[in-house]
GUMAR-642253 format. One record per residue (C-alpha): x, y, z. Coordinates in steps of 0.02 Angstrom, whole numbers, padded with zeros to 5 digits, always signed. Example, Ala and Ser with C-alpha at 12.3 -4.5 7.8 and 13.67 -1.06 7.14 Angstrom:
// residues 2
+00615-00225+00390;+00684-00053+00357;
//
This chain:
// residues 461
-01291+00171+00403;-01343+00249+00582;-01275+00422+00610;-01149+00321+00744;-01086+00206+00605;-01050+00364+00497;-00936+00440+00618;-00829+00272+00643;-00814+00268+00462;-00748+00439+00452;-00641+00443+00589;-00563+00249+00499;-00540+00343+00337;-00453+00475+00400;-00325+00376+00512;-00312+00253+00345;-00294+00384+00238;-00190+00480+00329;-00076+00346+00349;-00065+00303+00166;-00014+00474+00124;+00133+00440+00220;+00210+00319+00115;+00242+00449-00020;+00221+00625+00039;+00425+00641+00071;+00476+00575-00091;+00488+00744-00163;+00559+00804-00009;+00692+00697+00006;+00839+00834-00071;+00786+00973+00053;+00758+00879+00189;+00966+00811+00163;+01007+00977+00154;+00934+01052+00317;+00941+00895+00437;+01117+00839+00355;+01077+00680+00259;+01204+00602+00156;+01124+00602-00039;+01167+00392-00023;+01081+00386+00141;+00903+00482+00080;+00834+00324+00025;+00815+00267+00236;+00701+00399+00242;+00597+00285+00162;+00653+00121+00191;+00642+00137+00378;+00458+00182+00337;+00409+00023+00252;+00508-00109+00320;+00403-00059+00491;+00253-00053+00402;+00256-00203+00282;+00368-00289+00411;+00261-00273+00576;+00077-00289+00521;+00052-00458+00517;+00098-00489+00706;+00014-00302+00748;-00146-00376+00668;-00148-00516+00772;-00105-00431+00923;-00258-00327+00896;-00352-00497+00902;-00291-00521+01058;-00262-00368+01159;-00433-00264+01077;-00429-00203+00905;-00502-00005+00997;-00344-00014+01091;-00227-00055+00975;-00300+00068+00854;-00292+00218+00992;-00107+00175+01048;-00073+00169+00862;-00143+00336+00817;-00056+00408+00996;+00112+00337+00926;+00066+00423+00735;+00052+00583+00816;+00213+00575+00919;+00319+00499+00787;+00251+00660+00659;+00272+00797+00790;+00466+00727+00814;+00498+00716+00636;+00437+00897+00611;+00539+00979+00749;+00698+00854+00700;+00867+00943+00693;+00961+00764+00653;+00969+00628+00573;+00953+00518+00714;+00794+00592+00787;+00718+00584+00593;+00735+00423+00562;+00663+00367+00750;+00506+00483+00690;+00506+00369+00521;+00503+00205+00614;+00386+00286+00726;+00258+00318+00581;+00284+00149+00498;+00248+00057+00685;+00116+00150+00687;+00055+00099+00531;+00073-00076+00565;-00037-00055+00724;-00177+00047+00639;-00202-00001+00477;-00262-00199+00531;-00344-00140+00669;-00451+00017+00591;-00493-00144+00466;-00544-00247+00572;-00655-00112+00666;-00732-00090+00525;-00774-00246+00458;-00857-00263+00638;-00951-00109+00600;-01036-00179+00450;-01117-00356+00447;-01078-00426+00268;-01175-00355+00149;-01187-00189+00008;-01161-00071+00191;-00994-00169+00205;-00946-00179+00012;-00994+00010+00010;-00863+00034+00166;-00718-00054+00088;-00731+00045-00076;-00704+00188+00020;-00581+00107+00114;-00497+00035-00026;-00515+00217-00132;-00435+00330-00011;-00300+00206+00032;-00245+00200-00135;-00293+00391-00161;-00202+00419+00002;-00009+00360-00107;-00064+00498-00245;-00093+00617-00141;+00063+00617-00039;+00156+00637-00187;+00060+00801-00219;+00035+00860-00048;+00225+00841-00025;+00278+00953-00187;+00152+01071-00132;+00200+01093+00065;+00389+01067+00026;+00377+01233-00129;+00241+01324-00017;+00281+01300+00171;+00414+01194+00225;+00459+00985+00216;+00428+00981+00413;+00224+01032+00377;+00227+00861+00293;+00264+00761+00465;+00164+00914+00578;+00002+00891+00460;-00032+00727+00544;-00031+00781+00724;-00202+00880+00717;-00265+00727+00626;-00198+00612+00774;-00260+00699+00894;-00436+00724+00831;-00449+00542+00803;-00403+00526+00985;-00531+00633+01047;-00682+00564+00926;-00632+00364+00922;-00660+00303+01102;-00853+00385+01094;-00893+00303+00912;-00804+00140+00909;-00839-00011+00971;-00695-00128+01027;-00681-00293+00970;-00554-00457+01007;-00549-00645+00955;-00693-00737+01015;-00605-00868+01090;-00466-00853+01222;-00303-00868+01131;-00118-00812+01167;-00001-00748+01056;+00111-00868+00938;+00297-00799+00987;+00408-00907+00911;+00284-00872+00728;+00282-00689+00758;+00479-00689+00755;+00489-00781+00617;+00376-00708+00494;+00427-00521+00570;+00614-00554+00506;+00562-00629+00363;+00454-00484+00313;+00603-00379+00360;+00708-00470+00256;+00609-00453+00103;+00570-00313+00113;+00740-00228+00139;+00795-00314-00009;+00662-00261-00117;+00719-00089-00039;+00909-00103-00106;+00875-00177-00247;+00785-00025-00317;+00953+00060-00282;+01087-00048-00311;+01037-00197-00412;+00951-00386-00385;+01110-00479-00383;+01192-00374-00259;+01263-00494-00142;+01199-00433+00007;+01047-00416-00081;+01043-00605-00112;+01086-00654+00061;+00920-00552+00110;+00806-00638+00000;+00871-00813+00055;+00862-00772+00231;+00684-00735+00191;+00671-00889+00120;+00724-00981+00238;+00627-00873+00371;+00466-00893+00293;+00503-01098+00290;+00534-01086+00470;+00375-00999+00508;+00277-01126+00397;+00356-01267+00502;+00309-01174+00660;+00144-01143+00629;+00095-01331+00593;+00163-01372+00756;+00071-01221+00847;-00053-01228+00994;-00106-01047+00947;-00020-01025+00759;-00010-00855+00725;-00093-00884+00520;-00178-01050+00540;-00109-01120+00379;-00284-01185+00374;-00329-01006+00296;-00209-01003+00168;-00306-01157+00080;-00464-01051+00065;-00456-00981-00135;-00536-00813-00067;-00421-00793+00039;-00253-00832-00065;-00325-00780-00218;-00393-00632-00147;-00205-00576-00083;-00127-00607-00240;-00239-00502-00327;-00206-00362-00206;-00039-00367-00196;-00012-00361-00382;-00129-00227-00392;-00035-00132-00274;+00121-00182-00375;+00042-00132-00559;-00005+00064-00525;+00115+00110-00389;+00249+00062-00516;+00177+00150-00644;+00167+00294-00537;+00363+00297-00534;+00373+00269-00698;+00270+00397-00773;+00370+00506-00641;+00513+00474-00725;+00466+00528-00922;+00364+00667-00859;+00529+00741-00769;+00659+00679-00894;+00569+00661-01081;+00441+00798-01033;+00556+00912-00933;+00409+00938-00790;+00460+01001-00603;+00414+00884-00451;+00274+00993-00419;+00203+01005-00591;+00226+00806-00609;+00129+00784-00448;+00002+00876-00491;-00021+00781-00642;-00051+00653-00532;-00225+00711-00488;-00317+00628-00621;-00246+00460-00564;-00299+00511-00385;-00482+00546-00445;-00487+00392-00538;-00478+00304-00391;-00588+00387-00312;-00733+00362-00435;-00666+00185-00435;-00685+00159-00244;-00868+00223-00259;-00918+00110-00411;-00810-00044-00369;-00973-00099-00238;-01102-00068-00351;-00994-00173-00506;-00963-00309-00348;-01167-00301-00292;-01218-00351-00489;-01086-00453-00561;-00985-00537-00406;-00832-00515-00343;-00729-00626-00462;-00796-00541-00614;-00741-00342-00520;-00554-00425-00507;-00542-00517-00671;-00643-00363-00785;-00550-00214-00678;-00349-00286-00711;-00420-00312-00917;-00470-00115-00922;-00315-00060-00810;-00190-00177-00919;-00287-00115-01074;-00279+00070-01024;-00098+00063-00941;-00033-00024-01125;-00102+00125-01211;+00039+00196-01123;+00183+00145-01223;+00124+00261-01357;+00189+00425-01261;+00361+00506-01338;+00442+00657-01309;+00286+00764-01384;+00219+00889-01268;+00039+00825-01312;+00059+00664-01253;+00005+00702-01076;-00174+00705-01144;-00145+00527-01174;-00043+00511-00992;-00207+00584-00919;-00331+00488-01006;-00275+00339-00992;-00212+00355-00806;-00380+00385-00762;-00445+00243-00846;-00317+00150-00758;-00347+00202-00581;-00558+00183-00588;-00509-00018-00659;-00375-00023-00522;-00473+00039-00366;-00623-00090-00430;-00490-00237-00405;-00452-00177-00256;-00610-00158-00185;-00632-00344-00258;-00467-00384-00158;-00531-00329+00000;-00717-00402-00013;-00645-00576-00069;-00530-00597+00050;-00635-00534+00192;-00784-00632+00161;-00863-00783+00222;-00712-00792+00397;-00761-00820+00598;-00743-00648+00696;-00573-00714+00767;-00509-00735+00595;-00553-00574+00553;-00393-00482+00636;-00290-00613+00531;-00388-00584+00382;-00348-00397+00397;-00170-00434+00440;-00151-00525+00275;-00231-00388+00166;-00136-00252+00238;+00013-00338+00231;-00017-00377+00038;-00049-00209+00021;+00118-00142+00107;+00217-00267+00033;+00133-00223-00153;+00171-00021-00134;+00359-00063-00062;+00392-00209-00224;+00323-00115-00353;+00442+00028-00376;+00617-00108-00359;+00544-00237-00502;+00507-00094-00648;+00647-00031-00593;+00737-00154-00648;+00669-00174-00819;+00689+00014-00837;+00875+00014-00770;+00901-00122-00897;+00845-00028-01036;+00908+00127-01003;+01057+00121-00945;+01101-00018-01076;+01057+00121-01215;+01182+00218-01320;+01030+00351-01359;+01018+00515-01274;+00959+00527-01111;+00786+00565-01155;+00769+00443-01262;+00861+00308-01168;+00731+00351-01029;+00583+00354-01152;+00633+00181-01210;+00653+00117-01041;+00497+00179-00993;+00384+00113-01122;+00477-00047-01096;+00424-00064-00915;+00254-00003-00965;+00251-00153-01085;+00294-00289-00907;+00151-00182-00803;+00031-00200-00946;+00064-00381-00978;+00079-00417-00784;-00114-00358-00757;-00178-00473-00916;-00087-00614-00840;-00162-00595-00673;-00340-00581-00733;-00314-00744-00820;-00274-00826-00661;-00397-00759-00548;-00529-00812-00701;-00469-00988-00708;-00404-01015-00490;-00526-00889-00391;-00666-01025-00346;-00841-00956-00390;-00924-00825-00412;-00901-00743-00245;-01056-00631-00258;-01114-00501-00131;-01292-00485-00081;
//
């Protein structure tokens, strides 16, 4: 890499990073925060559901737009809009004004994430610079949901809940200063215009879905309202299918769906996302309620996952460059299935965080290699002015993945527990180990597939 090309990879990391320790750093938060700003305890949860549905919901049609109107731009008024939306949030004395600052951050999300992508695909020609730049991409994005749950104990116990919205202005702003003299903008090649009638439909679909996967993790999955959103979605995402057939400018040439890197390469990602952001909540849950840890000290046991992947951002390339990127997808979900099924031997015993440890390190190294897989596969081999798209569909697998993971082993745990005439450590014990049982058997399944549907070897010079 040239000394330039170092710099624009920082300065991507950081905004990416940045931006995926926003998904979790409140969690913690979320009691004190009700208490000063005057949040209902039912209404917490929009704290974090106004969050994702802009992020998952938007980044699709932000990706594209970066196609269009100049992936530098985008990424600048993104980063501008991050650092608004954070200083609000931190000086918010209402409700109101800290939920605008929530949907501020998730916009913004959905505007940088695709675009710092796509800048730095266009940074790196294909190759082991470019495999080497989406590990770390792929590490620290993943890191990024790990360390918000830390950072956020910490700040909340140490300083104050509003230094968890003001920590991203200096970040913003530095970004703002640095970017415009390291990166270089890109579009779409051709001339192209943007697909409105696609955008609207896929946008409320995304909503949709994602809003549902939202209230389902707090009321249940045949809620009615619940079932009205996932059929909207339904019918949404039929609607945009039939649009985009018809489309002089389609918004995801369907086209690009029929490539197996590309599908394939989503799936994977999104169920990787699924697999150990789930298990994040769920180990959350028997460390505080078998274990009897604070938030703090269960974040901080956290940090073993978050240097997993880590390590497994910086090896996934070099596992990619030798065996191919089928092989880094199918042999990372077999260790992190194998090492997150080792799980369901935890009870109530204080020494079985050694094993929560251990094996969540394991877990995270196998996961970030699938990842990085993920992001090289479905990347790889696409025009420049598919690579916005291409972008767009990986972050959106990813945001989607983080935001379903938490609802579905929810649901298995809810099951269990609740159903349970044990006491409540137990009951949660049981209902832990059971989820653990659908994560473990959810990441052999998917390795199976991707061996027998992914097309080829996929290798990486």
């Amino acid at each position: 890499m040239t000394a330039k090309q170092r710099v624009a990879l920082v300065i991507l990391l950081a905004a990416s990073f940045t931006l995926a320790v926003d998904f979790s750093i409140l969690n913690v938060a979320l009691p004190t925060i009700g208490a000063d700003v005057g949040f209902a305890l039912e209404n917490l949860q929009w704290i974090a559901t106004a969050f994702a549905l802009c992020a998952a919901g938007f980044t699709l049609l932000m990706g594209r737009v970066a196609d269009i109107a100049g992936r530098r731009r985008m990424f600048l008024i993104g980063m501008a809009l991050l650092g608004a939306g954070s200083l609000a949030g931190g000086l918010a004395i209402s409700p109101a004004v800290l939920l605008i600052a929530r949907v501020a951050q998730g916009f913004a999300t959905a505007i940088v994430v695709p675009a710092a992508l796509a800048l730095l695909l266009g940074a790196f020609p294909e190759g082991k610079a470019r495999d080497k730049a989406l590990g770390l991409n792929g590490a620290l994005m993943a890191a990024g949901f790990t360390t918000g749950a830390i950072l956020g104990g910490l700040l909340t116990d140490l300083l104050s809940w509003r230094w968890a919205f003001l920590i991203n202005v200096p970040v913003a702003v530095g970004v703002l200063i640095v970017a415009p003299r390291v990166l270089q903008d890109s579009r779409a090649a051709q001339r192209t215009r943007l697909d409105a009638p696609g955008a609207i439909t896929v946008t409320l679909g995304l909503l949709a879905l994602v809003f549902g996967l939202t209230r389902a993790a707090e009321t249940s999955w045949t809620d009615s309202v619940n079932l009205v959103l996932f059929a909207a979605a339904v019918v949404l995402f039929v609607a945009f299918a039939l649009i985009e057939r018809r489309a002089a400018f389609p918004l995801v040439p369907l086209g690009i769906l029929t490539r197996s890197n590309v599908s394939w390469g989503n799936a994977a990602g999104m169920l990787a996302f699924i697999t150990e952001t789930s298990l994040v909540f769920l180990l959350t849950l028997y460390l505080q309620k078998v274990l009897g840890y604070s938030p703090l000290e269960a974040g901080l046991s956290f940090a073993v996952l978050g240097i997993g992947t880590v390590v497994g951002g910086l090896v996934g390339p070099r596992i990619i460059g030798r065996f191919g990127n089928k092989a880094a997808i199918v042999g990372g979900f077999l260790v992190q299935g194998a090492a997150t099924l080792l799980l369901v031997l935890i009870s109530a015993a204080e020494a079985s965080i050694w094993l929560v440890l251990v094996a969540t390190f394991v877990g995270g190294v196998a996961n970030l290699v699938v990842i990085v897989g993920f992001m090289v596969t479905a990347t790889s081999g696409l025009p420049d002015d598919e690579q916005g798209l291409a972008t767009g569909l990986t972050t959106m697998s990813q945001q989607v993945g983080i935001t379903m993971g938490t609802p579905i082993m929810s649901t298995v745990f809810t099951a269990v527990a609740l159903g349970s005439a044990l006491p409540e450590a137990a009951a949660v014990l049981d209902g832990v180990t059971t989820a653990i049982w659908v994560n473990g058997g959810i990441c052999v399944a998917v390795a199976v597939a991707v061996a027998v549907c992914l097309q080829g070897r996929a290798k990486t010079a």
